[in-house]
N, C-alpha and C positions, 0 to 999 in steps of 0.2 A: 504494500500500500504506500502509496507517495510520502513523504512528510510532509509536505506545506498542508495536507490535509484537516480543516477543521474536525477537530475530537467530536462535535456535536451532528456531522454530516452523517448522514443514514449509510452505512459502508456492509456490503454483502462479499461473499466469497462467490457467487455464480446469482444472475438473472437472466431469467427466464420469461420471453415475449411471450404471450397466448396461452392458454389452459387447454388448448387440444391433448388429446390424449397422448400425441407422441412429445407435445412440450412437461405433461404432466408425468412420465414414465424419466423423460432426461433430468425435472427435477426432484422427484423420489430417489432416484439412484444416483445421485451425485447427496443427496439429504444421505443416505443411509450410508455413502464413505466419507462422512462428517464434512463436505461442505453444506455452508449456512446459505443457502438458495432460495430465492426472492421470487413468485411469480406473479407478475403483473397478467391480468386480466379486464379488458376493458369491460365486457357486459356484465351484467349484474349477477349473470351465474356463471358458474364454470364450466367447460367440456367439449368446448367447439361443440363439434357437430356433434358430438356424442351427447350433448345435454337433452334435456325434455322442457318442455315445458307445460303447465299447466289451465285449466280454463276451468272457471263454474259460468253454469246455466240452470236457470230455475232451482237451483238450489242442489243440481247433481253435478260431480266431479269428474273433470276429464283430463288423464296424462297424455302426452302424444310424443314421441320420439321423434327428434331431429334425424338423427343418421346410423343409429343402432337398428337395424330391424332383424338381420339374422348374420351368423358368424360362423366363421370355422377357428379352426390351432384351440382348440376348448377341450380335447380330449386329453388323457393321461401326456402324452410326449408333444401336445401343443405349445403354439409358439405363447399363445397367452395366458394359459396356465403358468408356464414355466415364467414369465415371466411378475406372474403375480405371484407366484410362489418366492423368488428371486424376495420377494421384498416383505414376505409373513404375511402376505393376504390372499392365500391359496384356500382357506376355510373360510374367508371373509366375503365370497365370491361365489354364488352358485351357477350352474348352466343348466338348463332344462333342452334336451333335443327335440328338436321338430321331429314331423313323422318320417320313421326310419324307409317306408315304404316309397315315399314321397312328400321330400321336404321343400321339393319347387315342382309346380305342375303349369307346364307350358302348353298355350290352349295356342293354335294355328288355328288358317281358315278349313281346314278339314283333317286334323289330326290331332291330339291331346296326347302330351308326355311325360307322366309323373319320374321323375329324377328319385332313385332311391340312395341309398346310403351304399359306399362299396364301386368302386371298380369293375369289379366281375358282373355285381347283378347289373351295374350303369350296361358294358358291354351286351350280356345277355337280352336287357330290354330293349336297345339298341338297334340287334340282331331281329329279335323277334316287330319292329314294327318297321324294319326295313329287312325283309326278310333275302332280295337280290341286292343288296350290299355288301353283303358279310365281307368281304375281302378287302373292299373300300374301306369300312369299318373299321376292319380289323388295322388295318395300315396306319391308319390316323390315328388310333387309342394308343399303337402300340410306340407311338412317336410321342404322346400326349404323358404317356405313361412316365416312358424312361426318362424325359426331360424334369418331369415334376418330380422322381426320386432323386433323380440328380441332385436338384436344386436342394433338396432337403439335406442331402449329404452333404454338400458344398458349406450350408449353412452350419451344420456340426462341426465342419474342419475334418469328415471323414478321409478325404483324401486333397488332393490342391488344384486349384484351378488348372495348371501345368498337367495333369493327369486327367484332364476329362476327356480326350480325347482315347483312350484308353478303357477309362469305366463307362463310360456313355458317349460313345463317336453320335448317336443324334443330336445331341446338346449342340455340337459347334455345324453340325448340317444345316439343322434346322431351328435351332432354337431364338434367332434373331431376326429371323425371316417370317414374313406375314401368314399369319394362319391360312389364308386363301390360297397360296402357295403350295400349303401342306395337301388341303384339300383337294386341290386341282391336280396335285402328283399321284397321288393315289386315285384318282376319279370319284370323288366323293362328288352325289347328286346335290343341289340347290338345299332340296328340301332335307337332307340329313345333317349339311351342315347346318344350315338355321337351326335345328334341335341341339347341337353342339352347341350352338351357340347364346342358347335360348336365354340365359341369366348375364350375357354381356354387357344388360346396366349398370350391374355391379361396376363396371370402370369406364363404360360409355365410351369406344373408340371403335371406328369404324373398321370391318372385318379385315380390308386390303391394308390399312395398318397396325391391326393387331399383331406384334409378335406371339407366335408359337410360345415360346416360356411367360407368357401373361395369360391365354386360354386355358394351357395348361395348368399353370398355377393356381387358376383360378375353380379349374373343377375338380383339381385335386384338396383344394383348400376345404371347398364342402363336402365334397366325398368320402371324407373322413370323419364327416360327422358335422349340422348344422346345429348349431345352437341360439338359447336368446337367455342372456340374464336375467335371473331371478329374480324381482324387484322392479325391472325395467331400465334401457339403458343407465341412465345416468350411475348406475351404484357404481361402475368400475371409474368415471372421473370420479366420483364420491370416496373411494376406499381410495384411491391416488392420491387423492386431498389429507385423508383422514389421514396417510402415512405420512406425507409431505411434515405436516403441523408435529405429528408425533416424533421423528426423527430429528427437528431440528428448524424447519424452514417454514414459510407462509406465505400463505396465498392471499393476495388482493384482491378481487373482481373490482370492479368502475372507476380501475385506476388504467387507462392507455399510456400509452409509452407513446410522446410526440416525436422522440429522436433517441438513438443510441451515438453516445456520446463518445467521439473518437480524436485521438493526438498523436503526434507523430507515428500512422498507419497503427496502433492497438487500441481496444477499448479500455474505455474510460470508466463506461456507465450507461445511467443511461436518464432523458429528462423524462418525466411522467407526471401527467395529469390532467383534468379536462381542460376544455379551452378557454371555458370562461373564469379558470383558474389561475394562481399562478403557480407555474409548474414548479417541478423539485427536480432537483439533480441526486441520485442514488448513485454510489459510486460502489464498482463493483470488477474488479480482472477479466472477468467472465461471462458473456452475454449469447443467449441461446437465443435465434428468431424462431418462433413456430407458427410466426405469423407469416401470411400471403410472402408469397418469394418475391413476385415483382415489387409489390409495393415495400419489402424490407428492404431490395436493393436501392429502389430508384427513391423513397419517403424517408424510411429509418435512418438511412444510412447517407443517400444523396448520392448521385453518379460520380461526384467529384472526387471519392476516396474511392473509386474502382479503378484500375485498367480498363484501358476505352475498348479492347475485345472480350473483356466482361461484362461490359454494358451493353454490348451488341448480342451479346451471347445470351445472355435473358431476356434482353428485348426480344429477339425472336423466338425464347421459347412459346410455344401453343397452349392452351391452358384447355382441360378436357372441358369436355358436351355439360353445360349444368342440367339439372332437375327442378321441375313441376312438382307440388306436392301441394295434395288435396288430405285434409283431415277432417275425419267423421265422428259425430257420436251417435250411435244408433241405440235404440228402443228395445231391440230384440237380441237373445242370448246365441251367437251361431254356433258355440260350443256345443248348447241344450238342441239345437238341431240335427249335431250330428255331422258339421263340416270339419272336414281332420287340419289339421296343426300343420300346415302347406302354404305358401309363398305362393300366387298365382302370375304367369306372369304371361298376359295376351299381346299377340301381335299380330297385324292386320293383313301384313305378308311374309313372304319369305324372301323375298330381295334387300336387305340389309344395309345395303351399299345405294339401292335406291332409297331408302330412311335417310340415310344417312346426306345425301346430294338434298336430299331435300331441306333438311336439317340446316345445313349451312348454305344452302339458298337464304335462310331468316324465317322458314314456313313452319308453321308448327301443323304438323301432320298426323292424321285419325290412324296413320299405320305405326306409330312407333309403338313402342313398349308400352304396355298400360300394364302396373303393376302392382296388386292386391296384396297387403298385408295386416294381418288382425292380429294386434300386441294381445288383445284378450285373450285368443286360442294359445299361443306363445308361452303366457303366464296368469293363466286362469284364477288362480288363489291372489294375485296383487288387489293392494287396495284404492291402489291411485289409480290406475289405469281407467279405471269405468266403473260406475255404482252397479249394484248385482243386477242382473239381468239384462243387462244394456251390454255393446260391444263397443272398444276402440278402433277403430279401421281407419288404413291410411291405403290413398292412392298415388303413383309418383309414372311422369311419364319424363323423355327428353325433353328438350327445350332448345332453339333455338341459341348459339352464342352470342350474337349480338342482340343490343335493347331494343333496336328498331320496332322489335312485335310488338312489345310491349306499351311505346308510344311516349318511350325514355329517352330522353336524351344525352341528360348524363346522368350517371351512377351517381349513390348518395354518400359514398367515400367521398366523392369529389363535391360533396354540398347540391349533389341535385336532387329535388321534391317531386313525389311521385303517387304517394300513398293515395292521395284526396283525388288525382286526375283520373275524368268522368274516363277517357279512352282506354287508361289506361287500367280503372275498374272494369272496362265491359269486355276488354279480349280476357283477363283473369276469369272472369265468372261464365265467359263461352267455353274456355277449357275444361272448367269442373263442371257444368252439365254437362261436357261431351265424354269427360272420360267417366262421370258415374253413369252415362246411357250404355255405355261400353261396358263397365264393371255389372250392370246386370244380367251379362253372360251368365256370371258367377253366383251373383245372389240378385234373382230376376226380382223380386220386392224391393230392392233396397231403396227406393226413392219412397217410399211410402215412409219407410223406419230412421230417416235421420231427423235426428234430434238438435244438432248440432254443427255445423259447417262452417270451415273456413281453412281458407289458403295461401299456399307459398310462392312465390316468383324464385326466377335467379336474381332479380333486382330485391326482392324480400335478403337473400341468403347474403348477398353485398352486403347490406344492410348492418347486419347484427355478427356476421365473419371477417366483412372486410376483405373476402377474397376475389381477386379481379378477375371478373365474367360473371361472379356470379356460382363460379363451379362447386362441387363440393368434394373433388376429388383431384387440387390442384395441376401440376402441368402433367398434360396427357400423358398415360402410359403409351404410346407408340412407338413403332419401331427406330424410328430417328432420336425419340427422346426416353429410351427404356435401360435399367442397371450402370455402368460406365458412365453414358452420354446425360445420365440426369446430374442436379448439383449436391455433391456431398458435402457432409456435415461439416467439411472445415473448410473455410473462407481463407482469402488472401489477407484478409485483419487479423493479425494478431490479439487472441481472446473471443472473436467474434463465431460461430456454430451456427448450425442449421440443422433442425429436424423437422418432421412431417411428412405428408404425403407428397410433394414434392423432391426427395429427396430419393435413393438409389431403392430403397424398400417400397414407395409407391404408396398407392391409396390404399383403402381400406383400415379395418379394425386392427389387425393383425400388423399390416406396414409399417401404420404410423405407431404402433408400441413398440415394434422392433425398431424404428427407428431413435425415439426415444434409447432405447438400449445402446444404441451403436453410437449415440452424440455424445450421451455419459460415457461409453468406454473412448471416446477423442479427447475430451474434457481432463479423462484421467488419465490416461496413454494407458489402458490395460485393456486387454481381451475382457468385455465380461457379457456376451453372448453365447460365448463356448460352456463357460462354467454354469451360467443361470439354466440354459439348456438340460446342462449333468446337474441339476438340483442344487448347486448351491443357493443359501439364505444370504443373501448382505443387509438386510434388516435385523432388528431386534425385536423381535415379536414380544419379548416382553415390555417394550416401551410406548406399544400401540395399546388402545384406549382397551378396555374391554369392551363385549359385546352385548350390543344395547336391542329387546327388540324391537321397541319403539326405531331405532335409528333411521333417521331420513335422509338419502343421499341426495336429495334436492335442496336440503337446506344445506347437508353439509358441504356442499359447494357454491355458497354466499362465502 
């Protein structure tokens, strides 16, 4: 720490931007190897996209999950077991699986696909609803396969990058190469690949640049088992928090960070507080963004303290497809009806790559993904999600990248107003009739039984994220910007890191915790994904609070 430093200046050993889950895991595990870690959080709760939030109506209670709706790595040798295990909050943590038979059920215009649990039985059904494919099939899985074991062993340090050519020669054939590729070399029909394909919302990139090791990772991630926490998303930012406070560090929420504070090329700190405030200078060695990439390079941080082909090099990174999200509260029990514990997820065709053209025309199109999921089936017994009898249901389709649809002009990062505009109410409210006339595929009532409505833009997710476009799964996992080509956790600042979905681990639940892991082991110069892996604890489980059953991870992430 400097000397000219005043003794009364707020002084941290690591800070940390954003309370997303991958900022929330980097400062847990920098708290539990005794640095004193600081996370600033602008919104009022914590969790990025992993928070909830809550609504009453007429006096009944409704939870609704921002970006948790189903998970994989939750099983014994999971990436995020192991990593909540890594920190004493492996019993603080439950997973309830979806149905083992079909925990995603993909409805086409004339085929329906329930996704089960497994490899073998994925192949078998496969087989069985493409019954003159087999060989085609066979071709694509068995390239699907051995990339995703790969990848699992690479992540254990089983063997070394230098040797993959040896334990898995498809990894370097095909593994950076666009799944449509895969497809087209084996003869795999239209229609079998869109069922491959059929939960590719999960990272929303268009098939011709999907790498092979992101398809495949992707359906190896649930095939191993889907899950939804027990309580509803928020409890795993909740017990990140709860460790955070108990090892040592703290979390702020509605404090923003306006600048990370930088002198001769390292950090300083960083200034934080609202605008109509007078901010504060926290002085700290160590500063993690886990906030938006763009905006920490070109905002936090300022183009001036980059290399001008690092500033070209983010400038054009692409930022993935955002998400529509329509939330429901309905009247009626679908569990007491007898709909199983499944992920639905409708699409209008099987051309893909026409969504997708469409897509980035600015059109928002009846054929993209329309995607059904009911937190109530998920986790039945919670008491926040829905008063008894009533369900949670959320609907989530692509969206268009640019605001134009919207009737935006500028983003409300940038200070532009939008909520109150009548154009910009009436294309929002033409999308949720249209995807609940569509959702009654699945539950042909449900316009009778909502209780409750209302919804999300990607100008809505700007909003309250602060990520540019709007996305929720930072710069697209594509082939030009996928593992190597994305930007790693250590910047050319000196003290300055980077974690999130943006970063070499990518989107989703699992990424961004693992990346969180990977930012704390840059932070400390130590391997500690290899050991959390192998079961070690770096927490002190008996320094964490006891267990309450009242405890509410909604609050406990204020």
């Amino acid at each position: 720490m400097r000397p000219d430093l005043d003794d009364k200046r707020e002084q941290w050993d690591a800070i940390v931007i954003g309370s997303g889950l991958g900022g929330l895991c980097t400062a847990a595990y920098l708290c539990a190897a005794g640095k004193r870690t600081l996370v600033l959080e602008a919104h009022y709760v914590g969790g990025g996209n992993s928070q909830v939030f809550r609504r009453k109506h007429q006096g009944r209670k409704y939870e609704f999950d921002v970006g948790i709706h189903y998970i994989g790595e939750c099983g014994r040798d999971g990436v995020i077991t192991a990593a909540l295990n890594g920190l004493g909050l492996a019993e603080r943590v439950v997973f309830r699986p979806l149905d083992s038979d079909g925990y995603s059920t993909l409805h086409f215009p004339d085929l329906t696909f329930r996704v089960p649990f497994g490899w073998d039985r994925y192949r078998m059904r496969l087989h069985e609803t493409f019954p003159y494919e087999r060989e085609a099939l066979d071709g694509v899985l068995d390239v699907m396969q051995e990339i995703s074991s790969a990848s699992h062993r690479l992540r254990r340090n089983e063997f070394a990058m230098s040797d993959v050519v040896d334990v898995a020669p498809g990894f370097l054939q095909w593994g950076l190469r666009p799944i449509t590729e895969l497809f087209a070399g084996k003869n795999l029909s239209e229609r079998a690949a869109a069922v491959i394909l059929g939960e590719q919302g999960c990272y929303a990139v268009r098939p011709s640049d999907t790498p092979v090791v992101m398809a495949a990772g992707l359906a190896d991630h649930f095939l191993r088992g889907a899950y939804y926490p027990v309580g509803g998303g928020q409890v795993i930012a909740g017990r990140l928090i709860e460790a955070i406070r108990a090892y040592g560090g703290e979390v702020r929420t509605q404090s923003p960070v306006r600048k990370i504070r930088i002198e001769g090329g390292r950090v300083l700190g960083v200034l934080a507080g609202k605008k109509n405030r007078t901010p504060q200078e926290i002085d700290a060695p160590i500063v993690v963004s886990n906030a938006d990439v763009k905006r920490t390079f070109a905002e936090l941080v300022g183009r001036e303290y980059w290399a001008p082909e690092t500033v070209e090099r983010v400038r054009s990174l692409k930022m993935a497809v955002p998400l529509f999200c329509v939330y429901l509260g309905l009247d009626i029990d679908l569990a007491a009806r007898g709909m199983p514990n499944s992920n639905h997820f409708i699409w209008g065709d099987y051309d893909f790559e026409g969504i997708y053209d469409e897509l980035d025309a600015g059109k928002l199109t009846s054929k993209a993904m329309c995607y059904l999921t009911a937190a109530s089936l998920k986790d039945p017994e919670s008491r926040h999600l829905a008063p008894e009898g009533h369900t949670n249901l959320q609907i989530m389709t692509l969206a268009p990248r640019e605001y134009d649809v919207w009737h935006v002009g500028r983003g409300p990062a940038d200070g532009g107003r939008y909520h109150r505009d009548a154009d910009y109410r009436e294309s929002k409210a033409a999308l949720v009739e249209e995807l609940i006339d569509t959702s009654q595929q699945i539950i042909p009532d449900l316009r009778e039984h909502i209780v409750w409505k209302e919804a999300a833009s990607p100008v809505s997710q700007e909003r309250f994220t602060r990520s540019t476009g709007g996305t929720s799964y930072g710069i697209e996992m594509s082939c030009s910007q996928v593992g190597p080509l994305r930007l790693g956790p250590r910047t050319e600042i000196e003290g300055l890191f980077l974690c999130g979905a943006s970063t070499p681990s990518g989107p989703g639940i699992a990424g961004v915790m693992s990346s969180g892991i990977q930012t704390a082991g840059e932070v400390l110069e130590s391997d500690l994904m290899g050991p959390i892996l192998e079961g070690r604890i770096f927490g002190d489980r008996d320094q964490l609070p006891d267990l309450d059953p009242d405890w509410d991870a909604w609050r406990e992430s204020h």
